[in-house]
Every structure is written in C-alpha cells, then in structure tokens.
MDAnalysis code that builds the backbone (N, CA, C; Angstrom):
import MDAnalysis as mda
import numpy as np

u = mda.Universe.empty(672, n_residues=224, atom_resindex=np.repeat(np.arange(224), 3), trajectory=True)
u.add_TopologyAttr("name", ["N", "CA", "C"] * 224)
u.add_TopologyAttr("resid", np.arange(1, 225))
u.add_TopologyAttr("resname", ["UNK", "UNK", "UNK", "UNK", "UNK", "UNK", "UNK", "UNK", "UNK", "UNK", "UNK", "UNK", "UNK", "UNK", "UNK", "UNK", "UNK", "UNK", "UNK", "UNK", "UNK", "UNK", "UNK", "UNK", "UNK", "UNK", "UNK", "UNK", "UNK", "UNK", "UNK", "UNK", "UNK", "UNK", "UNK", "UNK", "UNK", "UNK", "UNK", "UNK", "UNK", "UNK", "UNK", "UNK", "UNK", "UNK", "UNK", "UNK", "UNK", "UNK", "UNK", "UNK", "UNK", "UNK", "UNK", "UNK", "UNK", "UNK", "UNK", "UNK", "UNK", "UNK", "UNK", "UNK", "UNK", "UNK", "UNK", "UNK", "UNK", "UNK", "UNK", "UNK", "UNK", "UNK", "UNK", "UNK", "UNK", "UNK", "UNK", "UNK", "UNK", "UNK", "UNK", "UNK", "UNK", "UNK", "UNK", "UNK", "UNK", "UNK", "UNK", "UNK", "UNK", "UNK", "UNK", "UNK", "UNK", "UNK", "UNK", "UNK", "UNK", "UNK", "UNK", "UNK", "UNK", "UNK", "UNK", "UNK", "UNK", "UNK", "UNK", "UNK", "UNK", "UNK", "UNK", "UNK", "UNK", "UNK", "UNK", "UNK", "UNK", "UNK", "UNK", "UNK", "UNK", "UNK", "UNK", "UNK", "UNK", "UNK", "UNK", "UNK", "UNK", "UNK", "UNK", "UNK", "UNK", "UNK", "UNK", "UNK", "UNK", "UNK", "UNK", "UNK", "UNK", "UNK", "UNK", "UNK", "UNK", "UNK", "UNK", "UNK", "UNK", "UNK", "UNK", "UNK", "UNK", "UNK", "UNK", "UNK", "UNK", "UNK", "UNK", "UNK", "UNK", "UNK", "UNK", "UNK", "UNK", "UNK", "UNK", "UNK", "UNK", "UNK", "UNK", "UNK", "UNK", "UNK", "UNK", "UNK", "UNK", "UNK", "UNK", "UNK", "UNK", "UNK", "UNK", "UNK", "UNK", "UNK", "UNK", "UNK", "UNK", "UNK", "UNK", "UNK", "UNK", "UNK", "UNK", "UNK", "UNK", "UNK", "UNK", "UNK", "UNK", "UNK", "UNK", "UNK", "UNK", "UNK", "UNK", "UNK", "UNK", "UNK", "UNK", "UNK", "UNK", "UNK", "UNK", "UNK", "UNK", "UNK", "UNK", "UNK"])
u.atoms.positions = np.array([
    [-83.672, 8.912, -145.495],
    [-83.379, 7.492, -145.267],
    [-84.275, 6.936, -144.162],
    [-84.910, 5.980, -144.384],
    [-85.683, 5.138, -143.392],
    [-85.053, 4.906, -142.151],
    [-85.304, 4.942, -141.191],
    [-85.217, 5.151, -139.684],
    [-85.751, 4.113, -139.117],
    [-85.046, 2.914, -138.274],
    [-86.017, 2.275, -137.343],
    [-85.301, 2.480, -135.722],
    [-86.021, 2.347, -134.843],
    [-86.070, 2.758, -133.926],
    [-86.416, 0.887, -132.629],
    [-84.939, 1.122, -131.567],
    [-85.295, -0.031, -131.196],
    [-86.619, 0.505, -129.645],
    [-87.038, -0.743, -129.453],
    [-88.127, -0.212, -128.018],
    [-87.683, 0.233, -126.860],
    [-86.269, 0.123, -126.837],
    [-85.501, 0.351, -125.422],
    [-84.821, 2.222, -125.945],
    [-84.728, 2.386, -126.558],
    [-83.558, 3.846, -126.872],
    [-83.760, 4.119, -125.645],
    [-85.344, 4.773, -125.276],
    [-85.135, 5.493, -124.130],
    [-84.786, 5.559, -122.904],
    [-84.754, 4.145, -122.648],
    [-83.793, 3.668, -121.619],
    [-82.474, 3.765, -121.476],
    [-81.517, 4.592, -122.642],
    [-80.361, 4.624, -123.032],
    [-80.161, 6.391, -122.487],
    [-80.925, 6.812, -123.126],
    [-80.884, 8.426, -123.002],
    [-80.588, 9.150, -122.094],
    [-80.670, 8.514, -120.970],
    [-79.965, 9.563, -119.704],
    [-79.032, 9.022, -119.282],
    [-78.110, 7.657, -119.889],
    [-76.799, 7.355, -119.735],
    [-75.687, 8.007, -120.914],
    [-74.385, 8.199, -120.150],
    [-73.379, 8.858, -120.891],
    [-73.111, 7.116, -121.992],
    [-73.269, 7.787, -123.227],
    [-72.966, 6.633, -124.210],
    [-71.984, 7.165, -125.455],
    [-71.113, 6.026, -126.266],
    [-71.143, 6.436, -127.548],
    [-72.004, 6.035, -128.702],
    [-72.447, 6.402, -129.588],
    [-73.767, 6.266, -129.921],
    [-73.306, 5.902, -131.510],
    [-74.107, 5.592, -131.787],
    [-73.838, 4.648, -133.181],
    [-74.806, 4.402, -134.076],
    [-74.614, 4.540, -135.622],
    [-75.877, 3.961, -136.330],
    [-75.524, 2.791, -137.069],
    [-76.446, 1.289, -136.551],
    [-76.752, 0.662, -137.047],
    [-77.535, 0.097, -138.201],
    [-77.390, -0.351, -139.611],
    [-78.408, -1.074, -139.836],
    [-79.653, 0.123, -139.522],
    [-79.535, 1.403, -139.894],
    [-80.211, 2.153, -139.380],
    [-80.603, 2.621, -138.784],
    [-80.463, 2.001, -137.178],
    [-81.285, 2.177, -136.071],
    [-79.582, 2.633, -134.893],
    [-80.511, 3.893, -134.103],
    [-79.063, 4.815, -133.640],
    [-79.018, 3.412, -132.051],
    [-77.926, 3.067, -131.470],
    [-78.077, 2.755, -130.504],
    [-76.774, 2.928, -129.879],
    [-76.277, 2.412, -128.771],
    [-75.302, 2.566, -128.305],
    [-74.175, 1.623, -128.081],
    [-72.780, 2.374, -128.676],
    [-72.343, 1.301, -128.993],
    [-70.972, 0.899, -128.119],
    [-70.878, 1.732, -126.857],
    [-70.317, 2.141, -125.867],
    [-70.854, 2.842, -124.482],
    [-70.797, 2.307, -123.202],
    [-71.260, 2.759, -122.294],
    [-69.633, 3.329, -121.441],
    [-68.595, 2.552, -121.471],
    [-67.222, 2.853, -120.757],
    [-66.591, 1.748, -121.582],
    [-65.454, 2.161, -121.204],
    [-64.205, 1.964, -122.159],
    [-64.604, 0.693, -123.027],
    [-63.812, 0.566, -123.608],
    [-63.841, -0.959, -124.169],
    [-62.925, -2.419, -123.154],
    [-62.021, -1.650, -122.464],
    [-61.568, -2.607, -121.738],
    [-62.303, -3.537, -120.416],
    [-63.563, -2.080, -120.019],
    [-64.019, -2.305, -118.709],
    [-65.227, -3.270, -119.412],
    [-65.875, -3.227, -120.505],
    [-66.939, -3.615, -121.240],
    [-66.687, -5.436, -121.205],
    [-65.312, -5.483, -121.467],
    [-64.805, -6.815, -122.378],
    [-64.780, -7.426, -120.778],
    [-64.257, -7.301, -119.728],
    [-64.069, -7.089, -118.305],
    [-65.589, -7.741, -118.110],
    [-66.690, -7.055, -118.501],
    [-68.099, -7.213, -117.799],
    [-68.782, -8.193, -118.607],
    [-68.269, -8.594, -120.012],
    [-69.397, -9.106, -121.061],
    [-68.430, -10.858, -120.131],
    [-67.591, -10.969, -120.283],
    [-66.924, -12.226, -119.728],
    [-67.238, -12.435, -117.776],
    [-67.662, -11.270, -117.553],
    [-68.549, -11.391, -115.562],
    [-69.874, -12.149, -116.042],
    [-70.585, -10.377, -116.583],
    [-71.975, -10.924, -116.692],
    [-72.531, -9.658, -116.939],
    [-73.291, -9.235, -117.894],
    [-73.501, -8.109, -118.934],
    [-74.907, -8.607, -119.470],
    [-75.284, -7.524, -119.955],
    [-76.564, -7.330, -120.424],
    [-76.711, -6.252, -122.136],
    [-77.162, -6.331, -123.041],
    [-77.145, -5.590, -124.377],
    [-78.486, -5.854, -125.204],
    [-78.519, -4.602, -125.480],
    [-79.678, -4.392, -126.734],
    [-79.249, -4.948, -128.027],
    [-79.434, -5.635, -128.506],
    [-78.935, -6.213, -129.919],
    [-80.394, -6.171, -131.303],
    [-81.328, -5.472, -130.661],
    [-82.703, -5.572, -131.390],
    [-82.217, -4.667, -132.937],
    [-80.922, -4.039, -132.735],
    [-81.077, -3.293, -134.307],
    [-80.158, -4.418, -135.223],
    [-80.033, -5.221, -135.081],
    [-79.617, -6.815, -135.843],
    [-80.913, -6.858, -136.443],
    [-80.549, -6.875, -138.253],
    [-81.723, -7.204, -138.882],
    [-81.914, -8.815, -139.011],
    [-83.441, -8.500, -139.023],
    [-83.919, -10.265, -138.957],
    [-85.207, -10.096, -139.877],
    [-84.980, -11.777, -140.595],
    [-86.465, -11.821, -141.292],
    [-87.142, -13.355, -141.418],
    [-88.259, -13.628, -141.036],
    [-88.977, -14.581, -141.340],
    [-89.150, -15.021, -142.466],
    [-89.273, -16.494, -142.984],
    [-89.563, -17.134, -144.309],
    [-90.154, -18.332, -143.938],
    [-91.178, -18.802, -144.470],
    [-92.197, -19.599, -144.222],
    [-92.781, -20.189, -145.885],
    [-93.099, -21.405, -145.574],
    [-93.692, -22.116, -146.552],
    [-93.384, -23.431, -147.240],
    [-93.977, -24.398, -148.216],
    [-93.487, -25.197, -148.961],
    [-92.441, -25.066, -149.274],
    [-91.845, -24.145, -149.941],
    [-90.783, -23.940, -150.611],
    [-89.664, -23.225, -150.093],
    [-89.931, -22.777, -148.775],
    [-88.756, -22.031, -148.081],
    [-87.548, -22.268, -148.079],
    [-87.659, -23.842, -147.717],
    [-86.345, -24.335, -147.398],
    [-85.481, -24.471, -148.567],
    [-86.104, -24.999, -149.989],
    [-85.579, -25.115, -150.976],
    [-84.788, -23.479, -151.741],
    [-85.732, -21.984, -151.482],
    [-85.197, -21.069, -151.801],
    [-84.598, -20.813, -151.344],
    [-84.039, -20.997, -149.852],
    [-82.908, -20.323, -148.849],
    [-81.974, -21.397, -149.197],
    [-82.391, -22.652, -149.628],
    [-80.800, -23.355, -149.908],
    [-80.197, -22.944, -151.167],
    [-81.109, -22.614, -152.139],
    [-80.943, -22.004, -153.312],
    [-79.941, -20.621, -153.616],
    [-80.065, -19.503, -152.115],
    [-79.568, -18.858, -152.059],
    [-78.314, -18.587, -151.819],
    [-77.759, -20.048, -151.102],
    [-76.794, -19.881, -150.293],
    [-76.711, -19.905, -148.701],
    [-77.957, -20.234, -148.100],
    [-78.093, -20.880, -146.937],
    [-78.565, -21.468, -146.000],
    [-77.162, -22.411, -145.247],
    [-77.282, -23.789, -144.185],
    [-78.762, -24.122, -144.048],
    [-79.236, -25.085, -143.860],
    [-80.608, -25.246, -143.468],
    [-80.585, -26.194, -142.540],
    [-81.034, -25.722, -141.179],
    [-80.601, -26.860, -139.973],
    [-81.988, -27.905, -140.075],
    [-81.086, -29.165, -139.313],
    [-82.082, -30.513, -139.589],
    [-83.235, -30.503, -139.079],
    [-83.473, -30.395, -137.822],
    [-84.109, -29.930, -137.102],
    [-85.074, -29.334, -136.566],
    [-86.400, -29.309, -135.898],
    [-86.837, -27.580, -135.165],
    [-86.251, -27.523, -134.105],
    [-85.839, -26.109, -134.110],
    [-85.523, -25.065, -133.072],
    [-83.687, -25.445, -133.027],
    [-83.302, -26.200, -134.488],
    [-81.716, -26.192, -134.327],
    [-81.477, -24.717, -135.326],
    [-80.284, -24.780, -135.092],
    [-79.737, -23.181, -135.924],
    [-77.953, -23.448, -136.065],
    [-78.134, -22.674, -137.284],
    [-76.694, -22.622, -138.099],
    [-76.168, -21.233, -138.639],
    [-74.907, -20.950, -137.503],
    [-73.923, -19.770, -137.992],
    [-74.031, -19.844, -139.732],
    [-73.939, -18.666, -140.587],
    [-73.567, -18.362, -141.175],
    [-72.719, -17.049, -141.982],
    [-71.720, -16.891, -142.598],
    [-71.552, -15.336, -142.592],
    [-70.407, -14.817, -141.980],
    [-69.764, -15.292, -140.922],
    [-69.451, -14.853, -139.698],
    [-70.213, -13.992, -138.809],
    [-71.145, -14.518, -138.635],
    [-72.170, -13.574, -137.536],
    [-73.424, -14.008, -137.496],
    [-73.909, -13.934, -139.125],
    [-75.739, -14.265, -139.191],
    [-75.884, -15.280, -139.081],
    [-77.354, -15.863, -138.804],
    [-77.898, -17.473, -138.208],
    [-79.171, -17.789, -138.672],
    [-79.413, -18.889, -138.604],
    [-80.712, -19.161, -138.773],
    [-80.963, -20.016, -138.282],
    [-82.357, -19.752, -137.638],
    [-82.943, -21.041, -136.607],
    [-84.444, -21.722, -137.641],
    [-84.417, -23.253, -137.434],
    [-85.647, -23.387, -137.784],
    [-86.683, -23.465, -136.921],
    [-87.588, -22.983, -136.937],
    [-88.941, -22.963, -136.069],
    [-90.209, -23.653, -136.357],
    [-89.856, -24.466, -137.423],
    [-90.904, -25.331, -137.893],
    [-90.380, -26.311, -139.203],
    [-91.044, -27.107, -139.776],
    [-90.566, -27.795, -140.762],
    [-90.674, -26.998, -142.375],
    [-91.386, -25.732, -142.120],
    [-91.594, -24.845, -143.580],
    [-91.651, -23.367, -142.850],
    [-90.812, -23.550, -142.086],
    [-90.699, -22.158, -141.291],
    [-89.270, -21.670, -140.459],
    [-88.890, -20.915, -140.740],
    [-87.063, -20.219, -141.072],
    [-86.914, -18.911, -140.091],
    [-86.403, -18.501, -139.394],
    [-85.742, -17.071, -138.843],
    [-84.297, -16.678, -138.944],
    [-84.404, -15.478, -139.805],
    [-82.418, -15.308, -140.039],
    [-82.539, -14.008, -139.425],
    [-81.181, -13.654, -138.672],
    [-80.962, -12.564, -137.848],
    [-79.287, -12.228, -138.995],
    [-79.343, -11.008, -139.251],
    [-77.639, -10.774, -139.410],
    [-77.091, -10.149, -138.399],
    [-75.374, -10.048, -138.979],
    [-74.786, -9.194, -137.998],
    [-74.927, -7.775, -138.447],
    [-73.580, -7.122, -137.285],
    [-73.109, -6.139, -137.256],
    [-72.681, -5.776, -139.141],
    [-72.894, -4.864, -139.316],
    [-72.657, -4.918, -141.310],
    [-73.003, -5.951, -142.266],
    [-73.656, -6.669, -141.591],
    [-74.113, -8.371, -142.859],
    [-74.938, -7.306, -143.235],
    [-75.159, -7.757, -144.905],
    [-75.994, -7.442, -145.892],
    [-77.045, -8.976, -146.181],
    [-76.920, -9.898, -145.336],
    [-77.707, -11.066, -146.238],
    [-79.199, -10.600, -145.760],
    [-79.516, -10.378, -144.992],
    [-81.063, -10.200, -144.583],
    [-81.466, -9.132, -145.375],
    [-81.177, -8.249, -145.606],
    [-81.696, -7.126, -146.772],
    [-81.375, -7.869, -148.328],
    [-80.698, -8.346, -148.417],
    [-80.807, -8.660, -149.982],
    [-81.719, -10.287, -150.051],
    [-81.565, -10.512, -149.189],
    [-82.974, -11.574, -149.012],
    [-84.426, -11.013, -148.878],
    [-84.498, -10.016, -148.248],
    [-85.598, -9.900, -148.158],
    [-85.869, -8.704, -149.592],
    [-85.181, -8.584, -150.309],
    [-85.283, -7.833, -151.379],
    [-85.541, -8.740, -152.432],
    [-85.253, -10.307, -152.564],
    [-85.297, -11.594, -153.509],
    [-86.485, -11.703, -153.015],
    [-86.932, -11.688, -151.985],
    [-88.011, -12.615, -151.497],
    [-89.310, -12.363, -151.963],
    [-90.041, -13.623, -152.965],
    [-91.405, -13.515, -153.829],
    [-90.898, -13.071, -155.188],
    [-90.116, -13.272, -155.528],
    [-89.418, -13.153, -156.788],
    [-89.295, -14.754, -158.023],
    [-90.534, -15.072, -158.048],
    [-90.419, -16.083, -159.254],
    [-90.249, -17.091, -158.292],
    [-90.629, -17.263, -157.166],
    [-90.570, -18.952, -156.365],
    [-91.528, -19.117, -155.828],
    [-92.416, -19.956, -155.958],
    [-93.813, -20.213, -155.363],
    [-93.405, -20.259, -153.856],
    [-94.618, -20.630, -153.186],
    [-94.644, -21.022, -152.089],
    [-93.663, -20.715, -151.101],
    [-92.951, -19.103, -151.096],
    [-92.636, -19.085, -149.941],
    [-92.936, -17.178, -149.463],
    [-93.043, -16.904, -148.397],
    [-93.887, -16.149, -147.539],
    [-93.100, -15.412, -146.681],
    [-93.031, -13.889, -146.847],
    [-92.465, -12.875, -145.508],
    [-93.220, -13.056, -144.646],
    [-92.496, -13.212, -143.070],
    [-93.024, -13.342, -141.998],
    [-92.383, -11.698, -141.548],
    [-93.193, -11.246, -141.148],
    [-92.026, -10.071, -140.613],
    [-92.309, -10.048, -139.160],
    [-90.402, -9.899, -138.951],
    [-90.043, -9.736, -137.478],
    [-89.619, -8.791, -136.636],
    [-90.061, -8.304, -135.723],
    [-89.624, -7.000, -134.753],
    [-89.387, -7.102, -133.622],
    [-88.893, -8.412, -133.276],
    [-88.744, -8.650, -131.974],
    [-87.508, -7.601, -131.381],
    [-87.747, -7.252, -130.135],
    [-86.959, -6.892, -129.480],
    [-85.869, -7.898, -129.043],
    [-84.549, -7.874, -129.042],
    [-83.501, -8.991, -128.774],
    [-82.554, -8.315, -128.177],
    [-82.111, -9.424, -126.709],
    [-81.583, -8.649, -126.091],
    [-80.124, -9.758, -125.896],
    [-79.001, -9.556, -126.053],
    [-77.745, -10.410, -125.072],
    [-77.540, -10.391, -123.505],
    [-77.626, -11.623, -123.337],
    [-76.768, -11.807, -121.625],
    [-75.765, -12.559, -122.044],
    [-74.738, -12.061, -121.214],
    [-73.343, -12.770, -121.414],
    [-72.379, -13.365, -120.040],
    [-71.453, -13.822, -119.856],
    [-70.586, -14.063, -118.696],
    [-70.658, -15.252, -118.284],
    [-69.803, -15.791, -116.979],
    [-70.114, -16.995, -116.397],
    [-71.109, -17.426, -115.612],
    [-71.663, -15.699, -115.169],
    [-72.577, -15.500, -113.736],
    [-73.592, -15.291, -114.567],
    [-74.152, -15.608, -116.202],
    [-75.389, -15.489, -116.724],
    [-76.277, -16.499, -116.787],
    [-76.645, -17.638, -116.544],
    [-77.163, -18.677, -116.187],
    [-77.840, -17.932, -114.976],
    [-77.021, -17.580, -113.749],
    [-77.584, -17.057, -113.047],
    [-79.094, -16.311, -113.111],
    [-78.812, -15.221, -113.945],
    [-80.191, -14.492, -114.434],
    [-80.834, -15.233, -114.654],
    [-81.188, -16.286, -115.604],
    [-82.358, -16.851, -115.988],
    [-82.817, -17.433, -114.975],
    [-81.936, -18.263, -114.117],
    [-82.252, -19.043, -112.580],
    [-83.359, -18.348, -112.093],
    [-83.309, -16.915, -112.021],
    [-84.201, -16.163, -111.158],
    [-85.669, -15.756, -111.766],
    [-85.119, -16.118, -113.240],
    [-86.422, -15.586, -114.195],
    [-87.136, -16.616, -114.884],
    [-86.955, -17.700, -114.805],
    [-87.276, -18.798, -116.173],
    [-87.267, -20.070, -115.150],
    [-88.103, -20.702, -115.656],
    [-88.067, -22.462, -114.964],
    [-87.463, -23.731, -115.747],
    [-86.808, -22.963, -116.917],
    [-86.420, -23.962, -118.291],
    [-84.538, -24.181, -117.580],
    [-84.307, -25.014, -117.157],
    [-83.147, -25.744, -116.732],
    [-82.117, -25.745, -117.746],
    [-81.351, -24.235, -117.780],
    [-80.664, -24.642, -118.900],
    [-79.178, -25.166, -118.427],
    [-78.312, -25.488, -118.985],
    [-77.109, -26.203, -118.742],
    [-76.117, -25.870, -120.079],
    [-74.873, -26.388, -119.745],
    [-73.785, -26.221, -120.832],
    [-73.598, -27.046, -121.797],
    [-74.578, -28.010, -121.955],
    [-74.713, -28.955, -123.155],
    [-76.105, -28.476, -124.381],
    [-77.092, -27.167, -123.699],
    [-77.726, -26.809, -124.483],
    [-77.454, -26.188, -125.852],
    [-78.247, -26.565, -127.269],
    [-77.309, -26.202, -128.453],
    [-78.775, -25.546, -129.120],
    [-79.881, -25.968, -128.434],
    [-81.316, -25.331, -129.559],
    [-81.608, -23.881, -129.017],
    [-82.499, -23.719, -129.949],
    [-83.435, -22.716, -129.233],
    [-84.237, -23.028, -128.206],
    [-84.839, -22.462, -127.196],
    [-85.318, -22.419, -126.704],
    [-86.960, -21.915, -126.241],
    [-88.079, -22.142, -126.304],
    [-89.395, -21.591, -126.572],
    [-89.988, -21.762, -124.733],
    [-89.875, -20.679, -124.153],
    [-89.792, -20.384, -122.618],
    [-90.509, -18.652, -121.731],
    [-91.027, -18.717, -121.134],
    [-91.352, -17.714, -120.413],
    [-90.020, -17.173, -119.519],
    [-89.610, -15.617, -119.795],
    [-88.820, -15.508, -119.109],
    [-89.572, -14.242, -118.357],
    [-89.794, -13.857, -116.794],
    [-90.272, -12.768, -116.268],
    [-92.030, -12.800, -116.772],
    [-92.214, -14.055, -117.299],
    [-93.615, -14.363, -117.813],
    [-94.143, -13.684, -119.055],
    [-93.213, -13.457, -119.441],
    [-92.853, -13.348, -121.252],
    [-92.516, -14.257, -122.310],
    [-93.123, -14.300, -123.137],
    [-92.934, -15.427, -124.602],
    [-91.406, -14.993, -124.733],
    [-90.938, -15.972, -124.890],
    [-89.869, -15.155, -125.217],
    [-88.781, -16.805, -125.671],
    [-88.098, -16.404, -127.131],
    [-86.810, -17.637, -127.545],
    [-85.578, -17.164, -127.050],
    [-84.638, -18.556, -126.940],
    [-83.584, -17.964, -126.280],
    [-82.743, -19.132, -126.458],
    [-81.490, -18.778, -126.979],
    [-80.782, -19.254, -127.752],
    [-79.321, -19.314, -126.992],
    [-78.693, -20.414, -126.350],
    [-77.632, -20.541, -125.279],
    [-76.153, -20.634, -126.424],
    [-75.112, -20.029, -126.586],
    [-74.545, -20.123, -127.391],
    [-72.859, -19.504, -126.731],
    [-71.899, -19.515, -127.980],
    [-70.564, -18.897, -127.424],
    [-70.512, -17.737, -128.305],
    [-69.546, -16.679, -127.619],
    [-69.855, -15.303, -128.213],
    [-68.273, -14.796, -127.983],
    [-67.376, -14.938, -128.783],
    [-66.194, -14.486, -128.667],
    [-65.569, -15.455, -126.918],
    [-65.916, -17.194, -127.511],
    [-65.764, -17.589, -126.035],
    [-66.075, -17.592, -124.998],
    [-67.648, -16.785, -125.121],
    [-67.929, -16.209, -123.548],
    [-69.493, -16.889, -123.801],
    [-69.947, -17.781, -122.454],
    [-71.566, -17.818, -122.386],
    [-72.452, -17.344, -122.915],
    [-73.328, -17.539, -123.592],
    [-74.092, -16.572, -123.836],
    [-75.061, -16.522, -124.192],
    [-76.452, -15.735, -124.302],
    [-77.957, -16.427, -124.297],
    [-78.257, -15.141, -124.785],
    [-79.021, -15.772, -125.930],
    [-79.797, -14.398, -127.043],
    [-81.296, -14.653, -126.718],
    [-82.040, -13.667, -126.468],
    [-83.637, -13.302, -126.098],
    [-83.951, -12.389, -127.288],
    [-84.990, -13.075, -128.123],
    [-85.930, -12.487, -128.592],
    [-87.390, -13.032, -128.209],
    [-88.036, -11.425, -128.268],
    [-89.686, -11.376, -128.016],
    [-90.013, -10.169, -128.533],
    [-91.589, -10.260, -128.382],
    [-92.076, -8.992, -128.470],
    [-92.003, -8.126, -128.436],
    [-91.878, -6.714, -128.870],
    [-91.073, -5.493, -128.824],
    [-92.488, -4.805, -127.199],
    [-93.341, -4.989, -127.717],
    [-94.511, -4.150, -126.772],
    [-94.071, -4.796, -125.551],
    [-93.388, -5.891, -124.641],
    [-92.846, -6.181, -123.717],
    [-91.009, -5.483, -123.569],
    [-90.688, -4.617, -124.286],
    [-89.296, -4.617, -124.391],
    [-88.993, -3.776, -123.211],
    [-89.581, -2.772, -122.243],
    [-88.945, -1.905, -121.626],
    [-89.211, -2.652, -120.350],
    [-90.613, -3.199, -120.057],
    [-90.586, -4.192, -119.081],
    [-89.401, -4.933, -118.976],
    [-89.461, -5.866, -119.956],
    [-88.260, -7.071, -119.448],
    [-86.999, -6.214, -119.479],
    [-86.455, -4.985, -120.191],
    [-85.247, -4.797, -119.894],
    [-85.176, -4.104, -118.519],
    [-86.190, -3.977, -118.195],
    [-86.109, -3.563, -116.382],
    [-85.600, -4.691, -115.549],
    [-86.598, -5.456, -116.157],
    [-86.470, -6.436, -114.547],
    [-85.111, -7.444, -115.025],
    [-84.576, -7.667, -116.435],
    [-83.162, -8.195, -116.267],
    [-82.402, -7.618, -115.857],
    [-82.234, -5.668, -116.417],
    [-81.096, -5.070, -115.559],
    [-80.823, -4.909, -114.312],
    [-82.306, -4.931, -113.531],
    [-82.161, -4.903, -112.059],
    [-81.617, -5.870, -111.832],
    [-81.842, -7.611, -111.924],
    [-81.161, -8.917, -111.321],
    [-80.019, -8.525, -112.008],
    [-79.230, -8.177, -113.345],
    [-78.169, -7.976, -113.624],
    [-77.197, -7.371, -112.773],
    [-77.645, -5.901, -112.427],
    [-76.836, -5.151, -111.801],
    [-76.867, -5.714, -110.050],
    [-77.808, -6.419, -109.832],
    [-77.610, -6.668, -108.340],
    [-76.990, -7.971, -107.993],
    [-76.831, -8.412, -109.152],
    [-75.333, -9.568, -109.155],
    [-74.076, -9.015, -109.877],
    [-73.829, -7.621, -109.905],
    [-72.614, -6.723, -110.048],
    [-72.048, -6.758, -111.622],
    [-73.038, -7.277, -112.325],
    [-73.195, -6.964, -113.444],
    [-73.818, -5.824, -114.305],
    [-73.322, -5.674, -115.540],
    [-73.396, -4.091, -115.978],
    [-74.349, -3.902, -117.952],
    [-74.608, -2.783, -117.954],
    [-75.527, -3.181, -119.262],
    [-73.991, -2.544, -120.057],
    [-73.870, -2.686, -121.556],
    [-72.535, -2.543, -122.058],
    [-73.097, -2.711, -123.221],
    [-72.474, -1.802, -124.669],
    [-72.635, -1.983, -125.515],
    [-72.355, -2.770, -126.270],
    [-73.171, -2.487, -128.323],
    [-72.766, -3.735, -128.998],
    [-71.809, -3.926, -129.678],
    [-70.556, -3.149, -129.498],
    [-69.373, -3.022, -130.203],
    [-68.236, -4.014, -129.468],
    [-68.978, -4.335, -128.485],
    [-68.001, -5.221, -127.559],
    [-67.956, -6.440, -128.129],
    [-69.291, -7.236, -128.329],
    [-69.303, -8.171, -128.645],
    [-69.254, -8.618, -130.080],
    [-69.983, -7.412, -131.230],
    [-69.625, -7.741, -132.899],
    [-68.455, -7.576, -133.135],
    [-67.384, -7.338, -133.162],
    [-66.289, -6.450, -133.489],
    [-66.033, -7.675, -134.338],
    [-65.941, -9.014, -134.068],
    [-65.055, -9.854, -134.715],
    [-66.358, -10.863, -135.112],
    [-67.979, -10.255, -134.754],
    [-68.671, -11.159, -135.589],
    [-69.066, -12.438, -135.976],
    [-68.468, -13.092, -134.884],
    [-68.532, -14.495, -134.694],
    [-69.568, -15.796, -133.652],
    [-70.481, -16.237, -134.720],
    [-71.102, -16.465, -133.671],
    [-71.206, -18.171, -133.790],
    [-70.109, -19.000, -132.137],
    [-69.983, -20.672, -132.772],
    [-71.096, -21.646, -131.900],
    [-71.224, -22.793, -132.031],
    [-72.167, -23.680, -130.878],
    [-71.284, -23.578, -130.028],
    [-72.477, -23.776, -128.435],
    [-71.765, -24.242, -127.647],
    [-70.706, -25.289, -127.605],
    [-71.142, -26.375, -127.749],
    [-70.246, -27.818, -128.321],
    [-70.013, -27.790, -129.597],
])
C-alpha cells in the first residue's frame, strides 16, 4: 500500500505519542490524555494536520465540474466553503479551486480519481503542502510575533501572508468552537517553521497536541 509521509514525523519521534494511520500517512494522534489535549487546543496548541488529503483543480471548466460533482463553489477569491462535515474548499482564483478533506472523508480521492475523465478544460494541480493548526484564545498571539497581516475576529478569507518569512495561506476559522488558524505552505520549509511556532507556542505555555483532538466530530464552521 502506498505510503505518504508528512515533513515533520521526525520531529514527533522522540516524543511519547499514540500513533495513528491516516489517509495513509502514520502520525500522531495523541501526545497526553485527551482531556489535557482538549484543555490546551481551547489555551493555545499547535498540530500537524499535513496528512489531510488535498487537491488542486484549475481551469475553464473547473468550477462547472466541481459543481457538477457535488461541490459549494465560493463567490469569491480566497472565500471558502465547509463541506462534508470537515472538507473545504477555498477559491484561489477565478478558474482555480483547493479542497482539503477530513479525518476519513473520501471526497478528495474519488475526485481526484474523476478528475480528466470526459470534461475539457479542467487540470490537476497537485498539492503537498505541509499544514499545520494553531488553536486557543492565546493564538492570535503567535501570529502577532510572526506575521504583519492584522488579523482580527471578523476575518472569514484566506489569507496570502509571510509567516516567519514563509509563503504561507492561512485560514482564521472555528474548530469545535475554538479559534483557529490553518497554515498551509511548502513542505521543504516544514521543519523550519514547525520550530520556530513551537518555540513561541510553548513559551506562551502552550503545547503541540494531536489530531484526534480536534477531528473527532469533524466539523469545520465560519468564524461569523
């Protein structure tokens, strides 16, 4: 069976974890209890979420085959729409699409298994970004220290921003009620930036915590 592998594992490996296979990819899906986790993701927490499959679609006809399929197509660039209970899609251009699933969603694999199947004009982009969660009340904080993009509690888009002087999107949202800001970028930047967030993380008494904390119930709503 095909194996993918996120850029951080090894940063995992000399912590006591429970370990888990995702969507193929082994990561961790427990660092301490679940109570102390739920405790830290509502402080201010940090997570690997890069084994969430995601796929690019691009072209004339994109928008028309993903509505075709069965999904939302936001008005917008850089707006995005829950679907699924979990998976999303942001637009990033006017003929250009990014869908992430959840925890057990099947839509990104059977999309990308349709995809170029008898519809002109539309195009795999393929994506490997490394994606990471910050969560809590004290997460705003982090970016304060890393980013010059002013975010606030009325933000609902994506975001296209240097964080730690990294390309990097970032998506301000609610996550089982709790703050919360999704980072994807580049995987060849992934062990860097998860350094220098966990350090400001942990030195505002925040903790890295797995992804079982936050999928369990798969829900992902707007801020407003």
């Amino acid at each position: 069976m095909y194996k993918r592998h996120s850029s951080l594992k090894n940063q995992f490996e000399k912590q006591q974890a429970e370990w888990g296979n995702i969507h193929a990819m082994e990561v961790p899906l427990h660092f301490d209890s679940h109570q102390s986790e739920s405790t830290s993701m509502r402080d201010l927490a940090i997570c690997d979420v890069s084994s969430l499959p995601k796929l690019g679609v691009k072209g004339r006809g994109a928008a028309a085959w993903l509505s075709g399929e069965g999904i939302p197509i936001p008005n917008g660039i850089y707006e995005w729409l829950p679907f699924d209970q979990g998976a999303m899609i942001i637009r990033l251009a006017p003929d250009e699409f990014f869908l992430e699933d959840t925890m057990g969603g099947e839509w990104v694999a059977n999309l990308s298994g349709r995809l170029g199947r008898g519809f002109d004009g539309v195009y795999r982009v393929e994506r490997q970004d490394t994606g990471l969660l910050i969560s809590g009340k004290r997460s705003h904080e982090v970016l304060a220290q890393t980013c010059s993009y002013p975010f606030d509690d009325s933000e609902e888009k994506v975001v296209m921003t240097r964080v730690a002087l990294v390309s990097c999107s970032i998506l301000p949202l609610l996550l089982k009620e709790v703050q919360t800001f999704r980072l994807w970028f580049s995987s060849t930047y992934g062990i860097y930036l998860w350094q220098s967030l966990t350090e400001i993380v942990e030195d505002l008494g925040g903790k890295t915590v797995g992804v079982k904390v936050y999928f369990k119930n798969r829900i992902y709503i707007k801020v407003k």
